[in-house]
ChimeraX commands (.cxc) that place a marker at each C-alpha (Angstrom):
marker #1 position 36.37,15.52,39.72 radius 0.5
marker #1 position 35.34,14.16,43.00 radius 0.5
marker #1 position 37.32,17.34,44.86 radius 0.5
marker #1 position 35.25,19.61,42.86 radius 0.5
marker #1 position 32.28,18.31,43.58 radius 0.5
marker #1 position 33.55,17.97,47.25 radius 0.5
marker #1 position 34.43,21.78,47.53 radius 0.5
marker #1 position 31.51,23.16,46.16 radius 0.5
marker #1 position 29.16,21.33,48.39 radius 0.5
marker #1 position 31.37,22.43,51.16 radius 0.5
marker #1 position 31.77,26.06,49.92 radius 0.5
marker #1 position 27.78,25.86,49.27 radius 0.5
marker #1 position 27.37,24.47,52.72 radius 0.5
marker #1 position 29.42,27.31,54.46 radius 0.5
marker #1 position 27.39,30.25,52.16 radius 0.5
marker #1 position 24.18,29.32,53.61 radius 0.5
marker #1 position 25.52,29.27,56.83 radius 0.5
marker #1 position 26.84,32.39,56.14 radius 0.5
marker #1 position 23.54,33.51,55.16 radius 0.5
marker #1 position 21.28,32.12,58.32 radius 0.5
marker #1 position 23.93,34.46,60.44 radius 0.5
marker #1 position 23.20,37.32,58.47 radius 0.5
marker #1 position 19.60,36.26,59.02 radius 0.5
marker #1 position 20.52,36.51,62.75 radius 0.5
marker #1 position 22.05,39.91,62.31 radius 0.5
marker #1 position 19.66,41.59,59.95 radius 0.5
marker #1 position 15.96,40.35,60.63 radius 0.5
marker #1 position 13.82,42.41,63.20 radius 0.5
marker #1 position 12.11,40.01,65.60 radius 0.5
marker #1 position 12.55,36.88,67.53 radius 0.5
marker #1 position 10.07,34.70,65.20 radius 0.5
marker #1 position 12.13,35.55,61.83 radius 0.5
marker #1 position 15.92,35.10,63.13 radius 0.5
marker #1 position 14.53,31.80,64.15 radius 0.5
marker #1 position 13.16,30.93,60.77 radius 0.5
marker #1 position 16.44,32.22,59.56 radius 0.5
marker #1 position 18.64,30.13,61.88 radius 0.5
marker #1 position 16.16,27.24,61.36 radius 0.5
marker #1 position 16.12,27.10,57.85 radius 0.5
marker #1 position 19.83,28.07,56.62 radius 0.5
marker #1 position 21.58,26.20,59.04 radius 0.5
marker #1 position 19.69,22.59,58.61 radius 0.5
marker #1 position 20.89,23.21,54.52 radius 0.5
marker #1 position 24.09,24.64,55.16 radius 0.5
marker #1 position 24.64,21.23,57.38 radius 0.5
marker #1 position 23.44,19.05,54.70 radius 0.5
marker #1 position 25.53,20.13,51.79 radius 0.5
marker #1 position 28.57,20.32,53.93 radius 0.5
marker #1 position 27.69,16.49,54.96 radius 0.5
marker #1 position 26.73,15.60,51.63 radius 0.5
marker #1 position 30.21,17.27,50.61 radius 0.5
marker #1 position 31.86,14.99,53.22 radius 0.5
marker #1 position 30.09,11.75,51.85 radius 0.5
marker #1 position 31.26,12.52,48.53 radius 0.5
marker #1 position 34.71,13.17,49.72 radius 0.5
marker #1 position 35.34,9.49,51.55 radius 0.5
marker #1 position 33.08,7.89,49.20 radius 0.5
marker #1 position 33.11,4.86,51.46 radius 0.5
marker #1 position 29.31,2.69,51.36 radius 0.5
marker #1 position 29.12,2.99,55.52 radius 0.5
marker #1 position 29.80,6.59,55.80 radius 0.5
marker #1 position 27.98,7.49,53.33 radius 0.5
marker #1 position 24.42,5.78,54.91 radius 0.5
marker #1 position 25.56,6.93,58.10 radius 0.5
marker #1 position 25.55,10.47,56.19 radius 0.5
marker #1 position 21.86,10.13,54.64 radius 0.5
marker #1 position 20.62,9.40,58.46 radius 0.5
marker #1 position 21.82,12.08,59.82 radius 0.5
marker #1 position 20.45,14.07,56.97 radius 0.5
marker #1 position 16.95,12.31,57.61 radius 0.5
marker #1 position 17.31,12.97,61.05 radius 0.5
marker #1 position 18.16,16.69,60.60 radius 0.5
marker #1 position 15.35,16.84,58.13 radius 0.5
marker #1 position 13.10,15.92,60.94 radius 0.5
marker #1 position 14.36,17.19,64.21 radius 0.5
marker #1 position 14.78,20.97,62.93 radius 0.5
marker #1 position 11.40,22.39,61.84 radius 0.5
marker #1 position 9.60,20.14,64.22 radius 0.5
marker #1 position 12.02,21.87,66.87 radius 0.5
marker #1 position 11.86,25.19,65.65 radius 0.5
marker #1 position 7.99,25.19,65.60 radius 0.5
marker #1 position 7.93,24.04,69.19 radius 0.5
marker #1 position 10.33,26.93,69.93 radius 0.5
marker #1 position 8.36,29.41,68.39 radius 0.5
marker #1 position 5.27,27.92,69.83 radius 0.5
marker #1 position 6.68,28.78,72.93 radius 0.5
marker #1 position 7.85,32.10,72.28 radius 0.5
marker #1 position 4.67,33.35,71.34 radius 0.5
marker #1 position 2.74,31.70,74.36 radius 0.5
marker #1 position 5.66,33.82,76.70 radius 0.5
marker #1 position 4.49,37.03,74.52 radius 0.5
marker #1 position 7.92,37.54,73.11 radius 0.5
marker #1 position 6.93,40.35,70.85 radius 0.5
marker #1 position 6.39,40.00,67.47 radius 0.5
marker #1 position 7.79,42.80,64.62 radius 0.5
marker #1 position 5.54,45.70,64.55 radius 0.5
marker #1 position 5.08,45.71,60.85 radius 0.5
marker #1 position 3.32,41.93,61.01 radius 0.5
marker #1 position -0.15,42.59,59.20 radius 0.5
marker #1 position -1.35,38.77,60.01 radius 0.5
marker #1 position -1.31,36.71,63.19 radius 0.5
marker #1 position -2.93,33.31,62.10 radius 0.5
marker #1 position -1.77,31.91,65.88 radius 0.5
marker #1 position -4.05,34.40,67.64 radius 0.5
marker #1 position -7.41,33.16,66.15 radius 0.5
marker #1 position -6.55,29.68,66.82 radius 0.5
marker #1 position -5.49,30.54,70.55 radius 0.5
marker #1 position -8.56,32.22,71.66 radius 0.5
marker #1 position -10.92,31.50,74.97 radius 0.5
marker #1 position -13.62,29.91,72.44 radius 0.5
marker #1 position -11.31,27.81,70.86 radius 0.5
marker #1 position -9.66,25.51,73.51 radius 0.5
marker #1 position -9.51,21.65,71.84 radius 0.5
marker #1 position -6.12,21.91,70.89 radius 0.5
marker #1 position -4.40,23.49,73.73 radius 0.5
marker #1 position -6.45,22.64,76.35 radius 0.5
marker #1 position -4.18,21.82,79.80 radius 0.5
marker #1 position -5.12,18.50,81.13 radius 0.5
marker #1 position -6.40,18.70,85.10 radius 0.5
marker link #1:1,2 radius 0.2
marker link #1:2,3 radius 0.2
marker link #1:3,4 radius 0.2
marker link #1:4,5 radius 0.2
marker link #1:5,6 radius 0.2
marker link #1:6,7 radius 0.2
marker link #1:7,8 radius 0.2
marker link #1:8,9 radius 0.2
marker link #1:9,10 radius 0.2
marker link #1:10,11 radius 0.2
marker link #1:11,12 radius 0.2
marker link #1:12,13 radius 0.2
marker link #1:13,14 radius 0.2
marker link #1:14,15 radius 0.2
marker link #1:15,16 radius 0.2
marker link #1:16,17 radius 0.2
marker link #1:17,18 radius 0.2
marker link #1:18,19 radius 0.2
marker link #1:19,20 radius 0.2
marker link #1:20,21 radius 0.2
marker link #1:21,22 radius 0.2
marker link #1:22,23 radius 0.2
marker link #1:23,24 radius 0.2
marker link #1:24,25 radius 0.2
marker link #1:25,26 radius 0.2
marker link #1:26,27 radius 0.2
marker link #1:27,28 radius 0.2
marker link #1:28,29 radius 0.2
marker link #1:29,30 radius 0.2
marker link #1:30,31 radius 0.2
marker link #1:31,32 radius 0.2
marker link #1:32,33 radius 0.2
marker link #1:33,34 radius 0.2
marker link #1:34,35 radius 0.2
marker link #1:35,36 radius 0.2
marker link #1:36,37 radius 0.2
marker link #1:37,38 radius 0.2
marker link #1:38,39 radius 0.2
marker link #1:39,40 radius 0.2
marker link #1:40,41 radius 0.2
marker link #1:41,42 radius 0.2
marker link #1:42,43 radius 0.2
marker link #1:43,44 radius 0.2
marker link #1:44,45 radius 0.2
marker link #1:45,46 radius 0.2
marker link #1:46,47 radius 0.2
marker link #1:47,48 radius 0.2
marker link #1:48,49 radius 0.2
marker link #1:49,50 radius 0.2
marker link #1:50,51 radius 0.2
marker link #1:51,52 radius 0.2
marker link #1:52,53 radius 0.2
marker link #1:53,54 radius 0.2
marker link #1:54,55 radius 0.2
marker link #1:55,56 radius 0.2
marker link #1:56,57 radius 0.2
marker link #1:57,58 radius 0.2
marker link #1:58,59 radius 0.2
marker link #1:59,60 radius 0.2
marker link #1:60,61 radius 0.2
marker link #1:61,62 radius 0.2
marker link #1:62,63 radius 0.2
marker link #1:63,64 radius 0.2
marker link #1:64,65 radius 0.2
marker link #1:65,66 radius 0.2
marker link #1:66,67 radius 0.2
marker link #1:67,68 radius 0.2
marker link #1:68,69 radius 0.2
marker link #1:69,70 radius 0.2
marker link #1:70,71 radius 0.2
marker link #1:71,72 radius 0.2
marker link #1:72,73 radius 0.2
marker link #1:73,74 radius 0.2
marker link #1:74,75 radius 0.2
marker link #1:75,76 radius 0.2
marker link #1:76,77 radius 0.2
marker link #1:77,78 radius 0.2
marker link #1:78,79 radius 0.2
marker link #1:79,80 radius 0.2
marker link #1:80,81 radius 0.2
marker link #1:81,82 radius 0.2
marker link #1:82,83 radius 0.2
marker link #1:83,84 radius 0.2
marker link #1:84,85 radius 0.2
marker link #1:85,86 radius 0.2
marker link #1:86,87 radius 0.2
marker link #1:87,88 radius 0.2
marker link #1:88,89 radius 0.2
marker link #1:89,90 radius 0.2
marker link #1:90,91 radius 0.2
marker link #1:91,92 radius 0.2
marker link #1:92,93 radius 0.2
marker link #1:93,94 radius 0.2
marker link #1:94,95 radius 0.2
marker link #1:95,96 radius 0.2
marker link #1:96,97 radius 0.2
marker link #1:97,98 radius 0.2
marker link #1:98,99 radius 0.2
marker link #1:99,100 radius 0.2
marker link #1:100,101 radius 0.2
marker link #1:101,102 radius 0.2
marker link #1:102,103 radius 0.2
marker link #1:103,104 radius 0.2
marker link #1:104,105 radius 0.2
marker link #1:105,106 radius 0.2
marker link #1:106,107 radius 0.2
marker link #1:107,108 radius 0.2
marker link #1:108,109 radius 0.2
marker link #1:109,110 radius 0.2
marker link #1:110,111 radius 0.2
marker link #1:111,112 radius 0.2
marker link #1:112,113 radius 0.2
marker link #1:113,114 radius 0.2
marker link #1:114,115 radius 0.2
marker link #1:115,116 radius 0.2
marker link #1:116,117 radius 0.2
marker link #1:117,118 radius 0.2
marker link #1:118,119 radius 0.2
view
């Protein structure tokens, strides 16, 4: 039972890998591949860790396991928000079909007490 359980977190694990790259491949701007890569990779990497817990089973691999999980939990949207944060202060363009830019309003002249520049 445990080897079932083992490959279909890993086979789970390696489809949503599969589908951040076809994110990658099929998604029009910078801003959604991200989300995309973001997104399916931080799941595809926990299932195929939580597949590799189950499949040693041992107490000290497995916590080592659930903090690396944590830590992925934490690290990836934080660092893809930074990333696109970035992107969009460069003016990497955004698709043309994007109705709503929520950034913009909260980026303008008037509005400077979050991203004001210290000196």
């Amino acid at each position: 039972m445990k080897e079932i359980i083992t490959i279909v977190l890993l086979i789970g694990g390696a489809s949503f890998f599969l589908i951040a790259a076809l994110g990658l491949a099929r998604f029009p701007d910078f801003y959604t591949r991200m989300h995309a890569a973001a997104k399916g990779s931080a799941f595809g990497a926990v299932l195929m860790l939580l597949g590799v817990a189950v499949h040693f089973s041992a107490f000290w691999t497995s916590m080592e396991i659930i903090v690396i999980i944590l830590f992925l939990f934490i690290t990836t949207p934080v660092a893809a928000h930074m990333i696109a944060r970035a992107a969009y202060r460069r003016n990497v363009p955004m698709y043309q079909g994007t109705d709503i830019d929520e950034l913009a309003s909260s980026l303008s002249p008037d509005n400077t007490s979050e991203d004001a520049s210290p000196g």
